[in-house]
C-alpha positions as CSV (number, residue, x, y, z in Angstrom):
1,X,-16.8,-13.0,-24.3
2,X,-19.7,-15.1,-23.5
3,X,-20.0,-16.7,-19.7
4,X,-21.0,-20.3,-20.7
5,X,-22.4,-20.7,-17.0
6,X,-24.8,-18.0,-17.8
7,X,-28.1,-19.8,-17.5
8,X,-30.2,-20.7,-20.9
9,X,-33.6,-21.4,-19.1
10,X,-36.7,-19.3,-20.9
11,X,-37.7,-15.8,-19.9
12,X,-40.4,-15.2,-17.2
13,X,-43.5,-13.3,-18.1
14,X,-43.6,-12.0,-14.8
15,X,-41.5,-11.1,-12.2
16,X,-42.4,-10.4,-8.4
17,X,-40.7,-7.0,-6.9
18,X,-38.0,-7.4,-4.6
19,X,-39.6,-5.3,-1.7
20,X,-37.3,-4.6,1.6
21,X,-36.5,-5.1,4.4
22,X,-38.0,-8.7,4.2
23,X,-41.4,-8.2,2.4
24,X,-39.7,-10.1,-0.5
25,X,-38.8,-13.0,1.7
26,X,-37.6,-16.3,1.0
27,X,-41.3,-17.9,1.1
28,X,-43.1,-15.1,-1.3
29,X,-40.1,-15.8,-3.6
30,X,-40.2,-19.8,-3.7
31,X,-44.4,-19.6,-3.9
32,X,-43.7,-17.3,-7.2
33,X,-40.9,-19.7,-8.4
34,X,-42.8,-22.8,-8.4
35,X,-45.1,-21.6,-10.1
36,X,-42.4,-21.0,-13.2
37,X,-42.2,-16.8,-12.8
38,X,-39.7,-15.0,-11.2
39,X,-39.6,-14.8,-7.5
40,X,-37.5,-12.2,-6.1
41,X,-36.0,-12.3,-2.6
42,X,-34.9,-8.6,-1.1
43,X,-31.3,-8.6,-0.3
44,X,-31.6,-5.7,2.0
45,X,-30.9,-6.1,5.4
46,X,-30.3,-9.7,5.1
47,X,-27.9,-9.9,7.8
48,X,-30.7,-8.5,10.2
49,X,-33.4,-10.4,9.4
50,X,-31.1,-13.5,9.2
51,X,-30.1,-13.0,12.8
52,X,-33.6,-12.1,14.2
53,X,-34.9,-15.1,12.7
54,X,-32.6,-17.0,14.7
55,X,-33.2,-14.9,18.1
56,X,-36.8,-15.6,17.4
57,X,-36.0,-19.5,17.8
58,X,-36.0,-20.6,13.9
59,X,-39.5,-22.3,15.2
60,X,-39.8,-24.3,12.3
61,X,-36.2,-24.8,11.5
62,X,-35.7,-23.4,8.4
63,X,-32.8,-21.4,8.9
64,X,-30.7,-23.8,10.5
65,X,-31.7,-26.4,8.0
66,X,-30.0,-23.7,5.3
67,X,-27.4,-23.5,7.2
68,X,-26.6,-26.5,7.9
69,X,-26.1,-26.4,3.8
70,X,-23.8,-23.6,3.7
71,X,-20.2,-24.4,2.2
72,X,-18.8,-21.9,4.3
73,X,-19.2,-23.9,7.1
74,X,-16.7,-22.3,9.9
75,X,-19.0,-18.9,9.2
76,X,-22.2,-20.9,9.7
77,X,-21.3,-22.0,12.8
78,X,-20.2,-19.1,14.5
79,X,-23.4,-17.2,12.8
80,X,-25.2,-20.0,14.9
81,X,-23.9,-20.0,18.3
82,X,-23.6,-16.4,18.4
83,X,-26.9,-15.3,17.3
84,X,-29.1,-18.5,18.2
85,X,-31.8,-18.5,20.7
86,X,-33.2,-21.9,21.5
87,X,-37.4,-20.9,22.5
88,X,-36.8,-17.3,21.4
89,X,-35.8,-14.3,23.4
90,X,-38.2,-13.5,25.9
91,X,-41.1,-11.0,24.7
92,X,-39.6,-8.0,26.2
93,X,-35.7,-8.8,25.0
94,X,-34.3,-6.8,22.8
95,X,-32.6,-8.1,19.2
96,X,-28.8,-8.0,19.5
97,X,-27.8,-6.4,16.6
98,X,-25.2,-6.8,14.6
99,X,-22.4,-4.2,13.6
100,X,-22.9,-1.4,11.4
101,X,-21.3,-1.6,7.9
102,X,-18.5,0.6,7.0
103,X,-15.6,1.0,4.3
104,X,-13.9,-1.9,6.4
105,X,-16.7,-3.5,8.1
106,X,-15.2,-6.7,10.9
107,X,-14.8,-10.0,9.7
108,X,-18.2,-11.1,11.6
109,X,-20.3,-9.1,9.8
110,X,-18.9,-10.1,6.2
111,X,-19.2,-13.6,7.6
112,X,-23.1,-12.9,8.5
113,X,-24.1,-11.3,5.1
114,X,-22.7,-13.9,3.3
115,X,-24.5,-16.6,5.0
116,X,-27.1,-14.5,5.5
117,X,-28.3,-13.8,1.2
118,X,-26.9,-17.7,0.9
119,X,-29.9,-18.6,3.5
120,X,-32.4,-16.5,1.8
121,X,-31.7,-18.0,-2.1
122,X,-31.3,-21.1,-0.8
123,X,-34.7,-21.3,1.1
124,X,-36.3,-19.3,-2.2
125,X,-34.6,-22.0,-4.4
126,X,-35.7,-25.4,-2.2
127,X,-37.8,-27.6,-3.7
128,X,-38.7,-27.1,-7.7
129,X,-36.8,-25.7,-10.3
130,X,-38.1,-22.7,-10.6
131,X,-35.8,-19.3,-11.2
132,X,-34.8,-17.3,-8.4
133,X,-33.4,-13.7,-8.2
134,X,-32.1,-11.4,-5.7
135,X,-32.7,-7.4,-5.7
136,X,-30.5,-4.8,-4.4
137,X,-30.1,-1.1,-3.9
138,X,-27.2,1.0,-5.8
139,X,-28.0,3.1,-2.3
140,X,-27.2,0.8,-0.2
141,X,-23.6,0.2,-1.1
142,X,-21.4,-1.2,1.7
143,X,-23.2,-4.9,1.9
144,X,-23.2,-5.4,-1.5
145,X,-20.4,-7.2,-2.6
146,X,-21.0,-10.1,0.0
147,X,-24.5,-9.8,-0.5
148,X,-24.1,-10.8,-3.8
149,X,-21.3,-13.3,-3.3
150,X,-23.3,-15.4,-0.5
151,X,-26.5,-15.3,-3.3
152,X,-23.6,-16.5,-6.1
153,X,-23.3,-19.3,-3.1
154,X,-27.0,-20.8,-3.7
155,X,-26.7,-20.3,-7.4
156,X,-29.1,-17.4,-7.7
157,X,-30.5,-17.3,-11.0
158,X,-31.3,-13.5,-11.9
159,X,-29.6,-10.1,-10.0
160,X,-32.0,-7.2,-10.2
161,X,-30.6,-3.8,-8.9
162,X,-31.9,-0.2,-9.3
163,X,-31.9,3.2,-7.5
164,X,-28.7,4.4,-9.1
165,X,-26.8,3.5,-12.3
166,X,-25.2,0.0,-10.9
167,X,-22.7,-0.2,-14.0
168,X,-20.1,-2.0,-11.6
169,X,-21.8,-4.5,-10.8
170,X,-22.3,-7.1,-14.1
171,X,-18.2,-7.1,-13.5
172,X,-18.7,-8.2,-9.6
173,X,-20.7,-11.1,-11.2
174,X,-18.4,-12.3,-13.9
175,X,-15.5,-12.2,-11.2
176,X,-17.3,-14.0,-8.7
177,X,-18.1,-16.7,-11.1
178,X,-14.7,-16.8,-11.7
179,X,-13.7,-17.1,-8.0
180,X,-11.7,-13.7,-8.4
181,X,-11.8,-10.7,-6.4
182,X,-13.9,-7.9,-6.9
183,X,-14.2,-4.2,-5.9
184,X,-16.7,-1.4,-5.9
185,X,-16.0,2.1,-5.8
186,X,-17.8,3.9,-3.0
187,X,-20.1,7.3,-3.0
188,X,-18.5,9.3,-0.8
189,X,-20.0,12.7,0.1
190,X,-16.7,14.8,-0.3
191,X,-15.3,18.0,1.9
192,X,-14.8,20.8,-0.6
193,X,-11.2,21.6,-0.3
194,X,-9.7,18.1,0.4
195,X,-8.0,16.4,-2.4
196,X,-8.7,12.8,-1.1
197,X,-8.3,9.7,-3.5
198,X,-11.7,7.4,-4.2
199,X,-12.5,4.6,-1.5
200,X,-13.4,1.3,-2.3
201,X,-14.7,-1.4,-0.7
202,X,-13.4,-5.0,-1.6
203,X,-14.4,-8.6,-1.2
204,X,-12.0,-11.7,-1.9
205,X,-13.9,-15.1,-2.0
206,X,-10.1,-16.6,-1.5
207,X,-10.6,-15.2,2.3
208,X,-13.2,-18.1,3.4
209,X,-10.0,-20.1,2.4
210,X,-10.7,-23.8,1.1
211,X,-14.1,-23.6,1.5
212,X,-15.4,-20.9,-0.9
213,X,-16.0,-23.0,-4.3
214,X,-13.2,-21.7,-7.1
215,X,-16.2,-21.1,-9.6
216,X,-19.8,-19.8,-9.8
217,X,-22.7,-19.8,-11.8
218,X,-22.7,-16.4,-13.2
219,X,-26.5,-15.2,-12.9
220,X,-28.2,-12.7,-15.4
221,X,-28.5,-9.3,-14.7
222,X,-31.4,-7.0,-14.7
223,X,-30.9,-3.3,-14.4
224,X,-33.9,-1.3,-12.5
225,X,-34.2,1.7,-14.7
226,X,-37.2,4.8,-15.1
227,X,-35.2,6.7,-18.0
228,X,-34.3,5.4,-21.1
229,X,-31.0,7.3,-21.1
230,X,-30.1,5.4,-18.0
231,X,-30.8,2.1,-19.9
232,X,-28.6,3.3,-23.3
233,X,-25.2,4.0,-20.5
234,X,-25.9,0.6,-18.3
235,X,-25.8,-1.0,-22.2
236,X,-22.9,0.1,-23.7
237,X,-20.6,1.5,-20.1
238,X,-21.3,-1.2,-17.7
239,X,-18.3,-3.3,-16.6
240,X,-20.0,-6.4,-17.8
241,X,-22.9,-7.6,-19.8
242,X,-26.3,-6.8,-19.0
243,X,-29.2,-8.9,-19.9
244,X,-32.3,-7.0,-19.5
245,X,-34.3,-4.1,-17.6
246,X,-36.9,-3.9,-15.3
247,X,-38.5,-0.1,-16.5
248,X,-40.3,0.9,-13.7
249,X,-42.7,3.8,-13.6
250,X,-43.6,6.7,-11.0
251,X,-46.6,4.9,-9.6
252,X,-44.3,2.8,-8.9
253,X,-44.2,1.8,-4.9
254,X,-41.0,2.3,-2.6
255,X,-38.6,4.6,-3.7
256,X,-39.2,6.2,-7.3
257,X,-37.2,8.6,-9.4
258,X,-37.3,11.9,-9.0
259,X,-39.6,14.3,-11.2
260,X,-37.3,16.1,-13.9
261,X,-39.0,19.7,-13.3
262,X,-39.1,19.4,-9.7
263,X,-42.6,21.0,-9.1
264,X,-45.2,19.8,-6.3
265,X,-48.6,19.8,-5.8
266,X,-51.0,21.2,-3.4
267,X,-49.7,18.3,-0.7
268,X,-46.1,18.3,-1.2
269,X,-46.1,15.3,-3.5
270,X,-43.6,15.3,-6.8
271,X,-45.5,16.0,-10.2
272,X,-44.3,13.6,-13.2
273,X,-45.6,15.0,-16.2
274,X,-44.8,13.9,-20.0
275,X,-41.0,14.4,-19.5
276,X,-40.8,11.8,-16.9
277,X,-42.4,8.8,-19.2
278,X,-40.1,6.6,-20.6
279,X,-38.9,6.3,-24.4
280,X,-39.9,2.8,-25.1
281,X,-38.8,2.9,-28.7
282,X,-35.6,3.7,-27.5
283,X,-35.6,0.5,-24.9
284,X,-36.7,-1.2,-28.1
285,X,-33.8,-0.4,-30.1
286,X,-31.3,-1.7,-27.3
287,X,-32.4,-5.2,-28.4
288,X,-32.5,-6.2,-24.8
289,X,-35.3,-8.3,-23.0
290,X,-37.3,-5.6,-20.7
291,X,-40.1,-5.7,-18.4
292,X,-42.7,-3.0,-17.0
293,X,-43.0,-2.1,-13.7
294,X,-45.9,0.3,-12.2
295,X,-49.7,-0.6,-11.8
296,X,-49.4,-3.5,-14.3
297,X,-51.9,-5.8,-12.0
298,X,-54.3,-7.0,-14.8
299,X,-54.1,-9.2,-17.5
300,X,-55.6,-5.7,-19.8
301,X,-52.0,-4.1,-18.5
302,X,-50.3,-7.4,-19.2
303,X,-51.1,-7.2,-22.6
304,X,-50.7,-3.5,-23.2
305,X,-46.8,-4.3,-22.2
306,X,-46.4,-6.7,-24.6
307,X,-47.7,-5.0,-27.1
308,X,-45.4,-2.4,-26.2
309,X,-42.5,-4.9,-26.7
310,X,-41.9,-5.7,-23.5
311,X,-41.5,-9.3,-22.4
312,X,-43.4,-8.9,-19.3
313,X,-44.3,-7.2,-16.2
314,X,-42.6,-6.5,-12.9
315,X,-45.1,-6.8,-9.8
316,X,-44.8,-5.5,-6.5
317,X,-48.0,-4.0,-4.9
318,X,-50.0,-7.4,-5.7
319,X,-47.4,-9.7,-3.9
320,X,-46.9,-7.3,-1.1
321,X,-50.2,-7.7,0.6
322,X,-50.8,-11.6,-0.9
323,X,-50.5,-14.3,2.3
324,X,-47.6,-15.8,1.1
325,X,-45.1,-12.2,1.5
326,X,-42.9,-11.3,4.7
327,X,-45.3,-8.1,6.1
328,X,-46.5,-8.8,9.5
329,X,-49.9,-10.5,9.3
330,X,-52.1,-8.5,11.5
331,X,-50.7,-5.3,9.7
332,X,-51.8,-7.1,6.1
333,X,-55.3,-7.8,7.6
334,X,-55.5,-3.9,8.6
335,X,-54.3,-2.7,5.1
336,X,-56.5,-5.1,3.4
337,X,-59.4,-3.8,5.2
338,X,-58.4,-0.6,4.9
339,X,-58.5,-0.7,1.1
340,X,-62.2,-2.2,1.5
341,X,-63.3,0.3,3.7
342,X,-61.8,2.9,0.6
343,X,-59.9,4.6,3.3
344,X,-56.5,3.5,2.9
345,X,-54.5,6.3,0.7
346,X,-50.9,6.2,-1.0
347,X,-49.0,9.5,-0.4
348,X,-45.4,10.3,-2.4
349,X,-43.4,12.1,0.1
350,X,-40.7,13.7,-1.2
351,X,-38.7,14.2,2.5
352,X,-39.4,10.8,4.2
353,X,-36.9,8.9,2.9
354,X,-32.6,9.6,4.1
355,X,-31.6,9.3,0.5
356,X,-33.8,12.4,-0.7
357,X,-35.6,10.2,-3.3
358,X,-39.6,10.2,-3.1
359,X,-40.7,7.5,-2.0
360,X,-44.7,6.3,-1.5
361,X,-46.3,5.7,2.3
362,X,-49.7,4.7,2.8
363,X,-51.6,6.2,5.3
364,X,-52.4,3.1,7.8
365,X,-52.8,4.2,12.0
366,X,-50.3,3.4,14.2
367,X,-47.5,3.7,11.7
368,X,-45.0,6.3,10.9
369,X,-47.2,7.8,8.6
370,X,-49.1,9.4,11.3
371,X,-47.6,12.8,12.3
372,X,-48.0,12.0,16.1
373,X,-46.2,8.3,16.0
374,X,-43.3,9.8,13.9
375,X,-43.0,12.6,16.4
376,X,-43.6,9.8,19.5
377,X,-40.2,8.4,17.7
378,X,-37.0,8.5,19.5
379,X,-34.7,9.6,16.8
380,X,-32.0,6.5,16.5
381,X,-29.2,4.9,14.1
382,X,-28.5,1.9,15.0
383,X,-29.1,-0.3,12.0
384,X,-27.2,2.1,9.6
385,X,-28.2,0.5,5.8
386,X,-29.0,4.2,4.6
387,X,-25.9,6.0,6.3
388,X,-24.2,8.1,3.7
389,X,-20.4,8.1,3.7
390,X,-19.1,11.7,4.2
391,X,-15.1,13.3,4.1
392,X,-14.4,14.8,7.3
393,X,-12.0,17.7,7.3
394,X,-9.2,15.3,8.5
395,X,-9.7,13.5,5.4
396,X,-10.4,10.4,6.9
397,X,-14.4,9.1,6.2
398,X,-17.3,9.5,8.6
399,X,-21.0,8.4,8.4
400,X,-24.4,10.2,8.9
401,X,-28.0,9.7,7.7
402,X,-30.5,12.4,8.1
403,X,-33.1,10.3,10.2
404,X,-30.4,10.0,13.1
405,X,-30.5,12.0,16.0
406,X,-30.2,16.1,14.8
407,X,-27.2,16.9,17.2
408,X,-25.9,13.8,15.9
409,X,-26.3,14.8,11.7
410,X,-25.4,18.6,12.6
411,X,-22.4,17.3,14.4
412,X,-20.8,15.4,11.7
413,X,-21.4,18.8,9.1
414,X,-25.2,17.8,8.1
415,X,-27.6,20.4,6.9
416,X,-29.8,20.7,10.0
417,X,-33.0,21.1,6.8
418,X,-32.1,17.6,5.4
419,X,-32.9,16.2,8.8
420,X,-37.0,17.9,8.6
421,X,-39.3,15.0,8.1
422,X,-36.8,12.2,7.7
423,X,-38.0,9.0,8.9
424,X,-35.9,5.3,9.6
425,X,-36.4,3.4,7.0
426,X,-34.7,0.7,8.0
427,X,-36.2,0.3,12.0
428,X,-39.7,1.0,10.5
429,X,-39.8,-1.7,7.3
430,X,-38.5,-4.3,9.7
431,X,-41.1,-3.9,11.9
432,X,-43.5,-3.9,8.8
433,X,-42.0,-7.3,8.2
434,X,-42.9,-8.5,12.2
435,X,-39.4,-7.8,13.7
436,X,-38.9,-4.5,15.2
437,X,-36.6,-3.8,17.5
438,X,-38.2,-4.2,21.3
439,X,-38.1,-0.5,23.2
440,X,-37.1,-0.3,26.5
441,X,-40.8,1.6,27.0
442,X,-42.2,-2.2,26.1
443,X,-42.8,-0.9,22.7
444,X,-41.7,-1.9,19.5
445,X,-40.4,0.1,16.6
446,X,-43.2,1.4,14.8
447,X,-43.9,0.7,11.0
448,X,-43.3,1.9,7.9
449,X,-46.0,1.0,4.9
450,X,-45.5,1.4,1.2
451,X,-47.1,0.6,-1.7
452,X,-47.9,1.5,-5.8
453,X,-50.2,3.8,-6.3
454,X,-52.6,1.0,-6.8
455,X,-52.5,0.1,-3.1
456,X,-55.8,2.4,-3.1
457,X,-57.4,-0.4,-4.9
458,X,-56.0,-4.1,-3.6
459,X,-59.2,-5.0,-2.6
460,X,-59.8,-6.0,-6.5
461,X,-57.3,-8.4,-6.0
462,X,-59.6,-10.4,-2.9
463,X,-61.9,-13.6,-4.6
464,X,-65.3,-13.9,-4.0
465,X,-66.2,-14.3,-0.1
466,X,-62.9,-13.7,1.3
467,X,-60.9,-11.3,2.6
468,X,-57.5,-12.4,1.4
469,X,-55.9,-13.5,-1.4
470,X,-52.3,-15.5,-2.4
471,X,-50.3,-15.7,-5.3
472,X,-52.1,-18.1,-7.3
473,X,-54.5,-15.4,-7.1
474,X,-52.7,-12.7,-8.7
475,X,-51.1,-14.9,-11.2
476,X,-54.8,-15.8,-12.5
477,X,-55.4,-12.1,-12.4
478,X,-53.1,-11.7,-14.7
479,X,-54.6,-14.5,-16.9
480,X,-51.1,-16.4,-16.4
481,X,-51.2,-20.4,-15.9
482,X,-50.9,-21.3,-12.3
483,X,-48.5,-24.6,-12.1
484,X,-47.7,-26.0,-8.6
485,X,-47.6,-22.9,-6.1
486,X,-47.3,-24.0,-2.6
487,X,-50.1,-23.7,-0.1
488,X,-49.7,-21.3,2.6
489,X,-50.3,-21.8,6.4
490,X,-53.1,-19.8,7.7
491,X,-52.2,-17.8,10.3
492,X,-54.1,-16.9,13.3
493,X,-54.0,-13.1,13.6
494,X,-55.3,-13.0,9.6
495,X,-59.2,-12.3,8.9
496,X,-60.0,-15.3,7.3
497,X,-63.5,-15.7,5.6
498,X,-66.3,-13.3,5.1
């Protein structure tokens, strides 16, 4: 049966990537809104950069203006006085952090997720009319269910979710909207031997009590997909209606699908070969709405796709580096130049990321791509977003992630080979975004970059005379009309002008 709340507004030619932790922040996705496409907030890590935000002061008061708009006001408020640091911490503070998700994470940190993605749509969604989406990993299980309810909570127009088959989670939307509970069942890395039933994790809008609206919008959903096979079983077995597919290819940046043959080159790097493209015919015949995804940044590219049938492209690289996304200024300026200079290089390493997918790093100094700052690296988990749920011989559930300490992964029954060349993830793309964690050495938490395979060649994105470029930019690039995007603050630490 047909939601009616579904919304009926026209498809977007082009939609920006939803790049974590923060790269896709609220101001990249309301710049690419306004201008009519689809901007894309990252719901990944919300709850962290939600809170850091607020240590940092909320200088210009966004976040408190947000939440000062939340229904879910009792939640606000404790979010608020809990995490809120008039002036900011002190340089050499450290963030508090917030608790680690599990099957039954504490009430506080349901609380702060929820307000947390509400914050982010609702600061993506300020201001125009433009449509709005939130992206989310199949990986990254545990915050999803109030990730998605707190984004229902700003009326988010579009859910975009890949790395996995996420066939659960069109149902999560149509009970939400509903004001019903919803459940997801939960990957759990099981003890041979142990006949344990499935665990679930569960979230109940009814618990925020008067306050949590009885019905929601019901957004559309967009399935992240690099096989057509994937595509066919999200269309006919998901728990709900799906309404399109983002079909992203291996030059992809971030995390990518794993080669079907498994061989490597000379470096280490997966080799996709002929098996690995994706039947397009086949997407055709599903009669769904799709979008490409993978070095698409030209107007040539644009029109290739829709000649191909598709209604438009997916971009990530391009926004990544434009002014308007959330990676930390100086670092843009360095990777900019870099890509000028023809030095900067895109490497997909198949061991780097804890959920043994490839995934693409570019090769920028003082980041964990260099061998002797990963090494530098005090091994530590204490943000947890890529911890993998394991049976213990008890029976009862455990968690572990390969970048932790080894001791620590070896301990809990990890394979001390999966720990070799594993890097944090999540610590090293928050600092990307400007809000590592402060060391007690004075340091921060060094960075993590990653790009397309294009990244090589983002200086063609840079207009005459300068030496950066915004998201009008890159919609003119793509030959696209350019409506009312907002301007964007210069800031200080970027190279301005030739």
């Amino acid at each position: 049966m047909e939601n009616p709340s579904v919304p009926d507004s026209p498809l977007p030619v082009l939609i920006q990537g939803g790049m974590g932790i923060g790269v896709s922040h609220w101001k990249l996705a309301r710049a690419v809104a306004r201008t009519g496409q689809l901007g894309v907030v990252s719901g990944t890590a919300v709850n962290s950069l939600l809170c850091r935000r607020l240590q940092e002061g909320d200088p210009e008061g966004d976040v408190r203006r947000a939440l000062a708009a939340c229904p879910l006001r009792a939640a606000a408020e404790r979010l608020l006085a809990r995490y809120f640091v008039p002036g900011g911490l002190p340089e050499d503070a450290p963030y508090r952090l917030t608790p680690l998700y599990s099957l039954r994470s504490p009430r506080e940190l349901t609380e702060i997720t929820v307000v947390a993605a509400f914050v982010e749509v609702f600061l993506a969604k300020e201001g125009h009319d433009g449509p709005v989406g939130i992206n989310l990993l199949e990986k990254i299980q545990l915050p999803t269910l109030p990730t998605l309810y707190g984004a229902m909570l700003a009326d988010v127009d579009y859910v975009l979710m890949g790395a996995g088959i996420p066939r659960a989670i069109p149902g999560v939307l149509d009970a939400f909207a509903s004001g019903q509970a919803a459940e997801l069942r939960i990957e759990i890395a099981e003890q041979p031997g142990i006949d344990a039933p499935p665990e679930t994790a569960r979230f109940d809008p009814g618990d925020f009590g008067e306050t949590a609206p009885r019905t929601l919008r019901r957004p559309r959903f967009l399935a992240v997909v690099s096989a057509a096979a994937v595509a066919l079983t999200l269309a006919r077995k998901a728990s709900g209606r799906v309404d399109g597919f983002v079909v992203e290819g291996a030059s992809a940046g971030g995390h990518n699908a794993p080669p079907r043959g498994g061989a490597r080159d000379a470096q280490g790097q997966p080799i996709y070969g002929p098996r690995d493209e994706v039947d397009l015919a086949a997407i055709r015949a599903l009669g769904l709405p799709f979008w490409l995804a993978g070095s698409f940044a030209s107007a040539e590219r644009l029109r290739e796709a829709q000649a191909a049938g598709a209604q438009g492209v997916q971009l990530g690289t391009a926004f990544a580096f434009c002014e308007e996304s959330g990676v930390a200024p100086e670092l843009r300026a360095r990777i900019v130049a870099r890509s000028l200079s023809g030095s900067l290089e895109v490497f997909t390493d198949a061991r780097v990321s804890p959920t043994g997918l490839p995934f693409k790093v570019a090769t920028v100094p003082g980041t964990l791509s260099e061998p002797d700052v990963y090494e530098a690296r005090e091994r530590r988990c204490d943000l947890g977003y890529l911890r993998q749920p394991y049976r213990r011989e008890d029976g009862s559930v455990g968690y572990r992630c390969p970048a932790e300490p080894v001791a620590d992964y070896v301990r809990k029954g990890g394979d001390p080979a999966d720990t070799v060349g594993r890097k944090c993830l999540c610590n090293g793309l928050l600092a990307t975004a400007g809000l590592g964690q402060r060391l007690p050495t004075g340091e921060t938490e060094p960075p993590i970059v990653t790009g397309g395979a294009d990244l090589a060649t983002l200086a063609t994105l840079l207009p005459q005379g300068r030496l950066y470029y915004g998201v009008e930019d890159v919609l003119r690039l793509l030959g696209l009309p350019v409506k009312t995007a907002e301007p964007v603050a210069r800031d200080a630490n970027s190279v301005t002008d030739i």
